[in-house]
TIRODREN-499394 format. One line per field, with one value per residue (C-alpha): residue in one letter; z negated, x negated, y. Coordinates in steps of 0.02 Angstrom, whole numbers. Example, Ala and Ser with C-alpha at 12.3 -4.5 7.8 and 13.67 -1.06 7.14 Angstrom:
loke = c(A|S)
z = c(-390|-357)
x = c(-615|-684)
y = c(-225|-53)
END
This chain:
loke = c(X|X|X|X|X|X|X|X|X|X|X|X|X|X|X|X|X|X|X|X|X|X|X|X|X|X|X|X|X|X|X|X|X|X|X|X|X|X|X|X|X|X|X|X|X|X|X|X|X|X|X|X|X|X|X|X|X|X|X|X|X|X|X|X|X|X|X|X|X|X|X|X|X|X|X|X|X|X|X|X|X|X|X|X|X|X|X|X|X|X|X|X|X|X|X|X|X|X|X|X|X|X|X|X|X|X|X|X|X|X|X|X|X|X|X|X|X|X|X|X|X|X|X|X|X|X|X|X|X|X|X|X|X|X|X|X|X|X|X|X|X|X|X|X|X|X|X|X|X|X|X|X|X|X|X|X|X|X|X|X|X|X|X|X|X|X|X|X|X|X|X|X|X|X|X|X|X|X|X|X|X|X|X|X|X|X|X|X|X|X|X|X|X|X|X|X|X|X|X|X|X|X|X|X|X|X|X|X|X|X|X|X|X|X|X|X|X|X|X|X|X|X|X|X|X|X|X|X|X|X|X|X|X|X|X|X|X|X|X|X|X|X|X|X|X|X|X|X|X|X|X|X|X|X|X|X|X|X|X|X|X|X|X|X|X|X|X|X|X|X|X|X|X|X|X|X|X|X|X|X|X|X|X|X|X|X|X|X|X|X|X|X|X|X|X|X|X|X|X|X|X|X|X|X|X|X|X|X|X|X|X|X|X|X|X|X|X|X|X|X)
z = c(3428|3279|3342|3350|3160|3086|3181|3118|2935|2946|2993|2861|2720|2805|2794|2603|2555|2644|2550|2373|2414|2444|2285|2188|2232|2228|2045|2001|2066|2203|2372|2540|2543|2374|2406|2561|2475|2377|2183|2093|2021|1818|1735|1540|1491|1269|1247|1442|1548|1749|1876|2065|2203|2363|2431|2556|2673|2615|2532|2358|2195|2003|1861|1696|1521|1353|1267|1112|1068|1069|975|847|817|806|655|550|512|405|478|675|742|908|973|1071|1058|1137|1126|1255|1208|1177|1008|948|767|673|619|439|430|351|482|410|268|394|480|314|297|474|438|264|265|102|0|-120|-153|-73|81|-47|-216|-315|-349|-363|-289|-141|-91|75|85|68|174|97|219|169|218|381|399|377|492|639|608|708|729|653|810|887|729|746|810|820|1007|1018|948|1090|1177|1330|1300|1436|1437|1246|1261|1104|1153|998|1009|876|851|795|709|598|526|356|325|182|206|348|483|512|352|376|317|478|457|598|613|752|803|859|1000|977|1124|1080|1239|1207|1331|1268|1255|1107|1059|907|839|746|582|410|425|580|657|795|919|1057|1225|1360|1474|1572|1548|1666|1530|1343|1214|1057|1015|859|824|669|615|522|447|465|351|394|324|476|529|673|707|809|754|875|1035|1020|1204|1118|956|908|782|675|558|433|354|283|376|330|425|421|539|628|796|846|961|1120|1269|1397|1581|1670|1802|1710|1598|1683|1567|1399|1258|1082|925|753|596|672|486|506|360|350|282|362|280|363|392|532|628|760|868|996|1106|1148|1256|1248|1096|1018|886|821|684|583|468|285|293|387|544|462|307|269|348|482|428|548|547|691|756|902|1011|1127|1190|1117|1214|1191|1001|913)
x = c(-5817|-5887|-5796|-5610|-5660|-5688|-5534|-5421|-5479|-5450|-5304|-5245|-5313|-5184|-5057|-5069|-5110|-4953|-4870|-4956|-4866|-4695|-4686|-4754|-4619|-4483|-4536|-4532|-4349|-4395|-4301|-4403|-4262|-4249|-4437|-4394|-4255|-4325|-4306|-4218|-4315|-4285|-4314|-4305|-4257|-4243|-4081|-4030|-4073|-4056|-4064|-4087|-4030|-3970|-3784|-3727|-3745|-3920|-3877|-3957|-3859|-3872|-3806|-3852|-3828|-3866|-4021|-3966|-4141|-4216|-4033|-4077|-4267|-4223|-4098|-4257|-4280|-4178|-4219|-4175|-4209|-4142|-4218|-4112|-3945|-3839|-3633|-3537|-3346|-3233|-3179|-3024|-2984|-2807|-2750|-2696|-2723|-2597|-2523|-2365|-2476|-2574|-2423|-2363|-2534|-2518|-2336|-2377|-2565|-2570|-2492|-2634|-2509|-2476|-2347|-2222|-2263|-2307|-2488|-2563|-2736|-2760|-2943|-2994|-3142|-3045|-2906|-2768|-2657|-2756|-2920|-2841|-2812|-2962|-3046|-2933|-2848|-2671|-2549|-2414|-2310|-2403|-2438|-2580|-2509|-2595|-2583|-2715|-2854|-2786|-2933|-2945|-2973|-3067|-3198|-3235|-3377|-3451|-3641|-3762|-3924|-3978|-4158|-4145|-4029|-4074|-3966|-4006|-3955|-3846|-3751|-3800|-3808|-3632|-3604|-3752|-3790|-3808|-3862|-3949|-4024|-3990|-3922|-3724|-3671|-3519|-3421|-3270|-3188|-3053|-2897|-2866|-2963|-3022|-3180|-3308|-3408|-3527|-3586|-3574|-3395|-3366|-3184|-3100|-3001|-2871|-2994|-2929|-3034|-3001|-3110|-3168|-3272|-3259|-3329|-3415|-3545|-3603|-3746|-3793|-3924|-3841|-3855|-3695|-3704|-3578|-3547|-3547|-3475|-3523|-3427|-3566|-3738|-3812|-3723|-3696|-3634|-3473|-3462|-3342|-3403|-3340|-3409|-3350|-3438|-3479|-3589|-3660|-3737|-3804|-3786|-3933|-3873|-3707|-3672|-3525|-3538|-3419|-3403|-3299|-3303|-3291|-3447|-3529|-3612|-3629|-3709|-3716|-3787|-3721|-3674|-3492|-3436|-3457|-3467|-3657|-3639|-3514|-3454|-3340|-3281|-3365|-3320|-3376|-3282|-3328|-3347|-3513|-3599|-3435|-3434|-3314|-3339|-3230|-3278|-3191|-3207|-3167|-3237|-3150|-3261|-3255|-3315|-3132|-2992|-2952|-2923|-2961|-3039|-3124|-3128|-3240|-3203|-3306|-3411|-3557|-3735|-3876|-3817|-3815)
y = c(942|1034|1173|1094|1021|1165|1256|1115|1161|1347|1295|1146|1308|1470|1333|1286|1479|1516|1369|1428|1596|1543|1429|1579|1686|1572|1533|1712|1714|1845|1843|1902|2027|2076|2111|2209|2323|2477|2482|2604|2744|2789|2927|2978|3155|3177|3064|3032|2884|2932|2788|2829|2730|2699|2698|2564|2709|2731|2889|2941|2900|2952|2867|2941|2876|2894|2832|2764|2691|2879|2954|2795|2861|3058|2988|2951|3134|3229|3401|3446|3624|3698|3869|3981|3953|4050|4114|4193|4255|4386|4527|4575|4607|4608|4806|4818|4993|5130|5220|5281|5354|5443|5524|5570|5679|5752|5802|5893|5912|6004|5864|5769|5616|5456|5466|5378|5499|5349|5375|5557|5622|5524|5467|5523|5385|5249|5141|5244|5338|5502|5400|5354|5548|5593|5497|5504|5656|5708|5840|5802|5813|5678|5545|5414|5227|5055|5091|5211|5080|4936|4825|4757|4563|4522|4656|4666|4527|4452|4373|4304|4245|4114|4146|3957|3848|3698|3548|3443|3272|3257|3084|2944|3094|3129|3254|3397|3583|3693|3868|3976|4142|4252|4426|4451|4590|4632|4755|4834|4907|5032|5029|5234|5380|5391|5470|5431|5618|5561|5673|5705|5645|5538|5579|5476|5616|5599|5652|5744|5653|5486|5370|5244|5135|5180|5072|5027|4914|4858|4733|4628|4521|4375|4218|4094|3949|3784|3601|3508|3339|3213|3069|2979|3033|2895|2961|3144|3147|3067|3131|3233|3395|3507|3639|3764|3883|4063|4217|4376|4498|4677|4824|4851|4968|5075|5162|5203|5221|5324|5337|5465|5577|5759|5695|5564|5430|5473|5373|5408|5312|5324|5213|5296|5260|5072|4945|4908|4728|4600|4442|4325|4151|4053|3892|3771|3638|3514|3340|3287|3444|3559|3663|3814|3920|4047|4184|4304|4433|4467|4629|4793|4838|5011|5095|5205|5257|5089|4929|4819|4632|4597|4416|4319|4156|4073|3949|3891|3837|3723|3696|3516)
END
């Protein structure tokens, strides 16, 4: 009998835990199968909020979005850095340089005036006709054309490295001052066969020999410095930028490089009468993560003799 009693009570107490529980749960607005189905997972990366979940199918999902709340808090300093940003594009430059002058020269090489006998006692290191002359001299049978200086586009790559690159506050976040420090590789790749010998006097000469690769590379250290606006300093995933600016930069290596198969590769450093300092104008464009930039020069890529104002387009990576 004692037995049955005490049976009976075990059971009267599984039955009111098990009631305790259900009212618990219901009061906390939990379902037995919202409690079955698995939760999604979230995950914070600087700025971006990723949730995982499941698919009807049961398949794995991703939804990302922005995290305003840590935008709002980086907006509380006035100072943002970024390390290692990078540019990937392509040269060209726009030829101003006097070649009727210089077939003038070639034609009467003992003259000392200007092509047009208006000035007397020509310089010969300058971006006269006579300086043109002098540093890609020509028979006069075969005069020097813009031709011979022609690029090909899509192998004249222009890559930078920005050591880093740092924006300042100046009103409510969406007017700043960007400047960055960083080294720019420029590769001029010549369509002709032209060859740089370097010396005393660098000349540029006709070549006999086809080349299979021929090309120039200069590299400067430089600092570009840009006002910069931002449309939506709390969401930069959809703000629109842009910045203008100035850059200067120094020449710090030259040199070509030529493939053929007379001479096989052939490398050879030199200043190849190129401007040691660069100044130029220097630009940047974009929509949240995508961003342009575009610079050019006010400076000739050379010291005398060709005119010519090279220019860079591109795309821009991991900047603001």
């Amino acid at each position: 009998m004692k037995h049955k009693v005490l049976l009976c009570l075990l059971l009267v107490l599984c039955v009111g835990l098990a009631q305790g529980q259900n009212v618990d749960t219901s009061h906390q607005g939990i379902t037995a199968a919202a409690v079955a189905a698995p939760l999604p997972d979230t995950f914070w990366i600087k700025g971006l909020i990723i949730i995982k979940g499941k698919t009807e199918k049961g398949r794995n999902s991703y939804k990302i979005y922005s995290d305003t709340a840590y935008a709002r808090a980086k907006l509380k300093k006035n100072l943002h850095t970024r390390w290692f940003v990078f540019d990937i594009g392509f040269n060209n430059y726009i030829d101003r340089s006097e070649y009727n002058g210089a077939s003038y020269i070639a034609w009467y090489p003992n003259t000392t005036n200007f092509y047009n006998g208006a000035m007397p006692a020509a310089k010969t290191y300058d971006y006269s006709g006579a300086g043109l002359a002098t540093f890609a001299p020509r028979e006069g049978s075969e005069p020097l054309t813009p031709a011979e200086f022609k690029l090909i586009t899509g192998k004249s790559i222009n890559f930078n490295i920005w050591l880093f690159e740092q924006r300042l506050n100046i009103t409510k976040h969406k007017l700043n001052l960007l400047y960055a420090l960083g080294l720019e590789m420029n590769n001029f790749r010549y369509a002709r066969n032209i060859t740089y010998q370097p010396g005393y006097t660098t000349r540029i000469i006709r070549d006999t020999i086809e080349f299979s690769k021929n090309k120039l590379f200069a590299e400067y250290i430089s600092i570009p410095v840009m006002l910069n606006f931002n449309s939506n300093p709390a969401r930069p995933n959809r703000a629109f930028q842009a910045s203008f600016g100035v850059s200067g930069g120094y020449l710090i290596k030259s040199r070509t490089k030529q493939i053929s198969e007379e001479r096989g590769k052939v490398r050879k450093t030199d200043d190849f009468n190129l401007n040691k300092w660069r100044f130029g104008l220097t630009s940047e464009l974009g929509y949240g993560p995508v961003k342009l930039y575009g610079n050019f020069a006010l400076t000739p890529l050379h010291d005398y003799g060709l005119q010519q104002y090279p220019f860079s387009i591109g795309l821009r990576l991991n900047g603001f």
